[in-house]
N, C-alpha and C positions, 0 to 999 in steps of 0.2 A: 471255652468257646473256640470253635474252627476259624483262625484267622482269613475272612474274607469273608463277602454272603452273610454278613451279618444279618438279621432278619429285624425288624423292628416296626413301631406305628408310626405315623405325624401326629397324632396326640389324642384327638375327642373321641370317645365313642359314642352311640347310640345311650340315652336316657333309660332305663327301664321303667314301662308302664307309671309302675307306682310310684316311680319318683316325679316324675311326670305331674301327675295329679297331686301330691305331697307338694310340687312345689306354686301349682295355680292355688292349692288351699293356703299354704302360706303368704301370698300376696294378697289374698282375700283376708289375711288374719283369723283364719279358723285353725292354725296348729302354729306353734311357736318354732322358734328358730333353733332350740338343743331338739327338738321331735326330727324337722328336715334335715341339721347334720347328723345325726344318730341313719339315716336310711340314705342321706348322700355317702358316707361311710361305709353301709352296704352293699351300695350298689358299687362303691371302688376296690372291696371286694372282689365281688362279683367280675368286675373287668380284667384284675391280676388274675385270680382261677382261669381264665378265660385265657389266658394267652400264655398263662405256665401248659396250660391243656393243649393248644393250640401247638408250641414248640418255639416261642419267638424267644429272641438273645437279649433282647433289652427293649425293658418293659417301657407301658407311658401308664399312667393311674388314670384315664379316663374323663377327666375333667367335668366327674357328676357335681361339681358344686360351683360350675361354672355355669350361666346362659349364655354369654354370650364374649366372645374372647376380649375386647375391650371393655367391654362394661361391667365385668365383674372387677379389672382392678380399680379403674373410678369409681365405681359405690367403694371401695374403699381408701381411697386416695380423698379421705370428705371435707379435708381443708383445701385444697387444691382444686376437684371437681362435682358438678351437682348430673344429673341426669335428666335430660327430657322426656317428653313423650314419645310415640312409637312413632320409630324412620323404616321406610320398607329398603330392607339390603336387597335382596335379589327377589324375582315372579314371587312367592308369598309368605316370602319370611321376612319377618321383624325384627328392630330389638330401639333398645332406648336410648339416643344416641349419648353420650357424655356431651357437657359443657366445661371446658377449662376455665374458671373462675376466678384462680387466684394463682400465685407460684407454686410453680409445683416441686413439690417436695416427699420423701419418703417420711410415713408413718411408723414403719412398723411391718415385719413381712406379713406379707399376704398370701403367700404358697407352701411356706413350709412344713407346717401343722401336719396338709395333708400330704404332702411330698413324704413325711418320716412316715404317715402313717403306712403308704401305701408301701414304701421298700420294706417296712417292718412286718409285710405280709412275703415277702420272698428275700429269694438269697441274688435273684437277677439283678442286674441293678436296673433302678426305672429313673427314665429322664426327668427332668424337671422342666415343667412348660413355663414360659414367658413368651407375652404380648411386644414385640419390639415397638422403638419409641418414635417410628416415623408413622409406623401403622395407627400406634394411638394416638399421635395425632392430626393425622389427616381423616379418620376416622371420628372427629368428634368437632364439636363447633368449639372453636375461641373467642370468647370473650376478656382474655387479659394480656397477651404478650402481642408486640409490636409486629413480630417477626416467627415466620416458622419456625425459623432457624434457631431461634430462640429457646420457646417451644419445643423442639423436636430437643434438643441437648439437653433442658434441664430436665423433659423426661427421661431423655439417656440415663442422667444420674440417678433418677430412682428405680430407673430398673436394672441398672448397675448395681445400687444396694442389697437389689432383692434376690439378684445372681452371687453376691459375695455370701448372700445370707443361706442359700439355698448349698452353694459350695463346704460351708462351715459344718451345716448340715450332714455334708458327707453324697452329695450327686455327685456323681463321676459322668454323668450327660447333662449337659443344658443347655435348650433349643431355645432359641429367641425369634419367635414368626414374623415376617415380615412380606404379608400376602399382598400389601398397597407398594412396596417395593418399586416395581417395576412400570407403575402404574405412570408416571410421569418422569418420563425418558432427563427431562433436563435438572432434575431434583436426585438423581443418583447420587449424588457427591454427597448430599446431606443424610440419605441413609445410610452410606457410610460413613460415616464421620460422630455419627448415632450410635451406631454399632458396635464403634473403636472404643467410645467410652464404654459401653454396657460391658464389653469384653475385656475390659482392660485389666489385666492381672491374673485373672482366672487361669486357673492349672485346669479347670474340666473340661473335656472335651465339649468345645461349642458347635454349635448346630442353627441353619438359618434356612428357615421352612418359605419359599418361594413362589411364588405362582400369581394367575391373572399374567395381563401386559403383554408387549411384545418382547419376547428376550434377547430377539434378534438385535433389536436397538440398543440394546443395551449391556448386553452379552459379556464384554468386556468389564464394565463396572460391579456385573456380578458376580462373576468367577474371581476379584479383588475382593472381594465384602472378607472383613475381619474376623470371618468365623474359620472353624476346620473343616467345616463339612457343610455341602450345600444339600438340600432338602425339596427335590423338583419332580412337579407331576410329569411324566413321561407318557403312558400309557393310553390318554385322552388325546392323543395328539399325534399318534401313531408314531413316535418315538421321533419326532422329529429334531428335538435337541442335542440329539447326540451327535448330528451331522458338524451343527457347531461347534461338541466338543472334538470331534475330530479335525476338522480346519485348527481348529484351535486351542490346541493344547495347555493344559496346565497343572496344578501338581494336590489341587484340592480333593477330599474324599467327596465323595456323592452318595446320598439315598439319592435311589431311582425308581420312582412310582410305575408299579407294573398289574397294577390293578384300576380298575376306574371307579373311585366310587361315585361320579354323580349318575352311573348305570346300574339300572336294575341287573342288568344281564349277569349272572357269572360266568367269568371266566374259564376255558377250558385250562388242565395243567401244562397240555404244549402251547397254548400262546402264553403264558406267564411263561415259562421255558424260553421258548424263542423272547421273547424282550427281553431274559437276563444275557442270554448268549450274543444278540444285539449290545447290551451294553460291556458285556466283556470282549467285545471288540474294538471297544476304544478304551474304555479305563481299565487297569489293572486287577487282580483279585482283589488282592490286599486295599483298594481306595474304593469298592465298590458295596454297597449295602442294599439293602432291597425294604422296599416298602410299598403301601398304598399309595395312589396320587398325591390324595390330601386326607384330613382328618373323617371318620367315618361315621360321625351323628347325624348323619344326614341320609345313611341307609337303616334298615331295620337291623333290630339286634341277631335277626337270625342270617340276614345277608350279610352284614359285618364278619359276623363269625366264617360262614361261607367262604365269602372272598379270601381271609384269613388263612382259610384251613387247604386252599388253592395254592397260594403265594407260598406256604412254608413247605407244601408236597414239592411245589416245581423247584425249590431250591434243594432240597434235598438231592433231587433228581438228577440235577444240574452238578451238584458236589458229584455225587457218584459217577458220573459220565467222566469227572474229571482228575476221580479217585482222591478224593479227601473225604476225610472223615464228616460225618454229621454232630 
């Protein structure tokens, strides 16, 4: 791979139809649970095809065996947490929020199965997603610890576990999302301090997916977060953070979101062009990556691909203008 212009996702992709309906039938208990992994399997297939085809440098496996990015590790975290009924997250999507129950503690990994399975489909390598530990738990009601702070650490630790496990594995990326982050300007210290532990050790390149909030407020505490690379939608916001990184310099790599997915619209190749040239006006080649805003399940499978197939032409483009290799 061409040092710089790395190309890559934020993680989810769109569901395919039949998984889709595979998986309201298995909550109904009309098809058992080896039938839906056997077509969640499929479909994460289907997302590496999809992005070897496409041209990107480092893959994500699509997170078909996930619903919902907190709640797939509570259902499996079952000593530690139970799950409620449906909480509405945004205009008209759901999910069931988590209850912390008890101390929380690692089981057992929860990613890796399909993390090997999915690098075992290419030679790219594909990141390994994790839920970070402030997000899951401001994300879910408590029921057992005194203290966020609490809370939030001794998740640390099991998503710590699940990064060393996923590391042993053999991931040379692993993104730890942290979309509530930003979300309450005076609790910044404690997503870092969350963060420190999940990272602690780790030789893989870590990765910390960022968004919602004001960043302005906080801007400072998150160009510190204990990861190597920060992970910020750009594109929805008319590139307005980059004005910050320019005031204010620092020495972190960036994925820079140059696509939008909460828009139907696609994008033309000169405006993904101009946002990468925008952003290689303040970061370096070598510290700059290029990606979607945020995670892409929330477009259709054919605008994902779209957006996609957009994002990796204007980078191409961009290389050539600047004569390096694709």
């Amino acid at each position: 791979m061409t040092k710089g212009l790395l190309t890559t996702t934020v993680g989810s992709f769109p569901k395919p139809d039949y998984l889709t309906r595979a998986r309201n039938q298995f909550s109904l208990g009309k098809i058992g649970r080896e039938e839906l992994a056997a077509l969640e399997r499929q479909a994460t297939a289907e997302v590496i095809r999809l992005q070897e085809e496409i041209g990107l440098d480092i893959l994500v496996h699509g997170e078909m065996e996930r619903g919902d990015m907190v709640a797939y590790f509570a259902e499996l975290l079952t000593e530690s947490m139970a799950i409620s009924g449906l909480v509405r997250s945004y205009g008209n999507r759901y999910y069931r929020k988590p209850i912390i129950i008890g101390k929380l503690r690692w089981q057992g990994p929860m990613t890796v199965e399909m993390w090997r399975y999915a690098q075992g489909l290419t030679d790219k390598p594909v990141k390994g997603m994790l839920t970070g530990p402030y997000t899951m738990v401001d994300w879910s009601f408590d029921e057992y610890y005194d203290s966020r702070r609490e809370a939030v650490l001794d998740m640390a630790g099991v998503i710590h576990q699940e990064a060393m496990e996923l590391e042993k594995a053999g991931a040379r990326y692993i993104q730890v999302d942290e979309p509530a982050a930003s979300t309450r300007p005076e609790e910044m210290a404690l997503v870092s301090q969350g963060l420190a532990v999940v990272t602690e050790g780790l030789k893989a390149k870590t990765i910390s997916h960022v968004c919602y909030g004001d960043f302005a407020k906080v801007f400072d505490q998150i160009v510190d977060l204990p990861v190597d690379q920060l992970d910020i939608e750009a594109a929805n916001s008319d590139y307005d953070l980059l004005e910050l990184f320019r005031r204010h310099p620092f020495d972190k790599e960036v994925a820079l979101g140059v696509v939008d997915v909460h828009d139907h619209r696609l994008e033309t190749v000169e405006e993904v062009k101009e946002g990468i040239r925008r952003g290689l006006e303040v970061l370096p080649l070598e510290r700059l990556y290029i990606d979607p805003d945020c995670g892409l399940k929330t477009r259709t499978w054919e605008e994902a691909a779209a957006k996609l197939r957009v994002m990796v032409q204007a980078v191409r483009e961009v290389k050539g203008e600047l004569g390096l290799e694709s």
